[in-house]
Structures are given as structure tokens and as C-alpha cells.
N, CA, C and O of each residue as an XYZ file, in Angstrom:
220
protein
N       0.941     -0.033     -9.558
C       0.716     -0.339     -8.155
C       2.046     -0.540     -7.450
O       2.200     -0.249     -6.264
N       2.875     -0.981     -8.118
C       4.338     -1.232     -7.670
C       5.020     -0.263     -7.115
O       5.651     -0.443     -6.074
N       4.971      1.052     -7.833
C       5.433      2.206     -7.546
C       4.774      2.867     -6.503
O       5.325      3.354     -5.516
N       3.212      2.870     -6.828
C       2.936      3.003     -5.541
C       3.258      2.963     -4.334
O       3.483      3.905     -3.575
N       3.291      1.494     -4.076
C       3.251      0.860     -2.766
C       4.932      1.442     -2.629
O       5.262      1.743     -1.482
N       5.918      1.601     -3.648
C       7.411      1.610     -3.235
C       7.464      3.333     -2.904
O       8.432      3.705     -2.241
N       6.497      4.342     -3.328
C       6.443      5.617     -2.977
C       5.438      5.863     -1.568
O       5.750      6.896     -0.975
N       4.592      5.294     -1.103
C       3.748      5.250     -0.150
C       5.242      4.660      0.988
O       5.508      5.461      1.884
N       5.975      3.585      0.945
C       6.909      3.584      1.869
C       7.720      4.145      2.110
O       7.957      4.413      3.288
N       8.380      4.505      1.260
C       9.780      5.359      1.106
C       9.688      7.008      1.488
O      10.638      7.788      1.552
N       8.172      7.316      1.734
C       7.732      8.454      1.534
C       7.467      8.893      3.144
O       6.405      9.406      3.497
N       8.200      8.712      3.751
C       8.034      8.960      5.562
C       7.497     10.560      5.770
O       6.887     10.748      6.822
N       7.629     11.493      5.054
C       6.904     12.560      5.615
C       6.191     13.249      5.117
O       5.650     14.210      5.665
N       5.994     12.777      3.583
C       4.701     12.889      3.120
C       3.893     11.879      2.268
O       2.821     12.227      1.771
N       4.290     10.889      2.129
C       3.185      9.993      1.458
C       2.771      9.051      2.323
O       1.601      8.695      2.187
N       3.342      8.599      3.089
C       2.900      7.822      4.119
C       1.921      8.582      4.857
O       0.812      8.292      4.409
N       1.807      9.752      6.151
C       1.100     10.005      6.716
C      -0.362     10.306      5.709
O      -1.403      9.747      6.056
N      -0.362     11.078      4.645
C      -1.519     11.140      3.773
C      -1.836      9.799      2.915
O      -2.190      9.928      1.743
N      -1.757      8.994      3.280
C      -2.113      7.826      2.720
C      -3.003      7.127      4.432
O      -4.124      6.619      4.429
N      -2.271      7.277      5.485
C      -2.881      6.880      6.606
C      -3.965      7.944      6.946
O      -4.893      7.408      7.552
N      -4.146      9.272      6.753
C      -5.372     10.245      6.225
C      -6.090      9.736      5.510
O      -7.109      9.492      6.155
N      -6.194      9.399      4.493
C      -7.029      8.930      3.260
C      -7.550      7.822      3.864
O      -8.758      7.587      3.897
N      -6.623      7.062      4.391
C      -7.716      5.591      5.240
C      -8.401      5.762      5.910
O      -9.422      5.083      5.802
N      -8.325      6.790      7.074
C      -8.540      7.079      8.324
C     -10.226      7.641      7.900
O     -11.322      7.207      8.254
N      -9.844      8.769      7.006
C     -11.262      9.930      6.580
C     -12.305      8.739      5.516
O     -13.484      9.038      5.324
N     -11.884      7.792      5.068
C     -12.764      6.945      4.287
C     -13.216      5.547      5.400
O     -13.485      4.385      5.093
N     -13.167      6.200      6.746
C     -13.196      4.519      7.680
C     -12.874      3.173      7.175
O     -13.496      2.120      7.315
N     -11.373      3.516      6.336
C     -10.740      1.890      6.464
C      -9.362      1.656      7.481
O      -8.455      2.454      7.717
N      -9.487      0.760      7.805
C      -7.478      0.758      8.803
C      -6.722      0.891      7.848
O      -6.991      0.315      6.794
N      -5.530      1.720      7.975
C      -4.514      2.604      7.393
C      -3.410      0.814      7.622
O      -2.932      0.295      8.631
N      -3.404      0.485      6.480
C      -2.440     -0.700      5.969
C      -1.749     -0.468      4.935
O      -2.230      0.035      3.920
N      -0.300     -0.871      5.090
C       0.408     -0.587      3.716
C       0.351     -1.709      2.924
O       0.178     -2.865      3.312
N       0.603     -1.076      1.083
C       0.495     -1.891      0.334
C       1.404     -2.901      0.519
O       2.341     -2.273      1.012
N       1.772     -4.094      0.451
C       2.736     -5.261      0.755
C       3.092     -5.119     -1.321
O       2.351     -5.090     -2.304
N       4.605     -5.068     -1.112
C       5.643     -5.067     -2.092
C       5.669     -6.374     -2.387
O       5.586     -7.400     -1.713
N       5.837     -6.073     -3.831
C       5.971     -7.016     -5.104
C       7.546     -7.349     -4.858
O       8.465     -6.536     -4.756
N       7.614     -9.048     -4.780
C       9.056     -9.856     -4.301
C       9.388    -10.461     -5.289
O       8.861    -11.569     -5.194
N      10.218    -10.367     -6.617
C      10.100    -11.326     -7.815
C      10.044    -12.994     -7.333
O       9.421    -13.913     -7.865
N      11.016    -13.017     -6.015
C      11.282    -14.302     -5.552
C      10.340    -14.828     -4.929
O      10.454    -16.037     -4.725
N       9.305    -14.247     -4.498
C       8.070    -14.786     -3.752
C       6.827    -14.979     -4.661
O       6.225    -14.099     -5.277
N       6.572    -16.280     -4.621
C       5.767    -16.512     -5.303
C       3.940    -15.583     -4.994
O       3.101    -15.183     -5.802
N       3.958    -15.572     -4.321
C       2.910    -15.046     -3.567
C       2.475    -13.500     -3.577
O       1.356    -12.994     -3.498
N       3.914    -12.853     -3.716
C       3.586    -11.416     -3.277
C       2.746    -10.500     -4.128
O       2.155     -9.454     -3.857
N       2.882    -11.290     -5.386
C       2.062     -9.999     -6.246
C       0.612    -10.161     -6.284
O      -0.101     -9.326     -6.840
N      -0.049    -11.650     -5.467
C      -1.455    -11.733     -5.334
C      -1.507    -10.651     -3.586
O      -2.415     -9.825     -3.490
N      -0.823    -10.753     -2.781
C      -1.194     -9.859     -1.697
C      -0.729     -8.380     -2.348
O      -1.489     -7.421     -2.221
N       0.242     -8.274     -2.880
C      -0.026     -6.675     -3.268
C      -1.471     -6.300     -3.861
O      -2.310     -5.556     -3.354
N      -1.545     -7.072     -5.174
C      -2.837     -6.747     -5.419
C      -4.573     -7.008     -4.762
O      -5.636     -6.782     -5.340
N      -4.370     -7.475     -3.574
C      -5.336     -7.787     -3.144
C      -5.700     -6.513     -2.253
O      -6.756     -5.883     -2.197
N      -4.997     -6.408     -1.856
C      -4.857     -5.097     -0.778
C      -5.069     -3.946     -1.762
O      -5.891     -3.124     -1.357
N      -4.483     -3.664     -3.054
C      -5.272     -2.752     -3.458
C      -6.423     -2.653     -4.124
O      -6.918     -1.569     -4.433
N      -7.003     -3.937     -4.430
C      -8.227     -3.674     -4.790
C      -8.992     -3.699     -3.571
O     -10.212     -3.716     -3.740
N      -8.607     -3.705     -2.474
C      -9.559     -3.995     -0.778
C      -9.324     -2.142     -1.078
O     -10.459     -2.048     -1.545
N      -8.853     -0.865     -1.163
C      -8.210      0.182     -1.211
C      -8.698      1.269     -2.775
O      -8.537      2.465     -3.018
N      -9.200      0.360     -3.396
C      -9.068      0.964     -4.301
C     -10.366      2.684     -4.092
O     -10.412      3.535     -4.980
């Protein structure tokens, strides 16, 4: 999921817009995955929450 979310951003002209396709054609809002922060305690329950809301 990590990679994911770090290829879905980094990916400005093609993984991003087909990822906001894929939301769009399945009627969910086109949200990006929120990145895994070693320093944040928190981040790896919102990364993974969002992708199981996605899956």
C-alpha cells in the first residue's frame, strides 16, 4: 500500500489521473491515499483506512 500511495502521487500524468477515473467510474470521490510518516504516529492507521474505504 505504501508504494502505492507513493506511485499514485508521484505519478502526475499517469497514475494519478487514472486513479481519479477509477473513483470517478465506481461513484466514490477521487481522494489520495495519505502516506505512511515513520514519525507520525497516526499515519499508517489513515493510510490504511482509506484503503480499505477504496479497496
Amino acid at each position: 500500500i505504501r508504494k502505492l500511495a507513493f506511485a499514485i502521487i508521484h505519478s502526475t500524468t499517469i497514475g494519478l489521473p487514472a486513479w481519479r477515473k477509477a473513483c470517478t467510474d465506481n461513484g466514490m470521490r477521487a481522494r489520495l491515499i495519505p502516506r505512511d510518516v515513520r514519525t507520525r504516529w497516526n499515519s499508517l492507521y489513515d493510510m490504511l483506512s482509506v484503503a480499505v474505504t477504496y479497496k
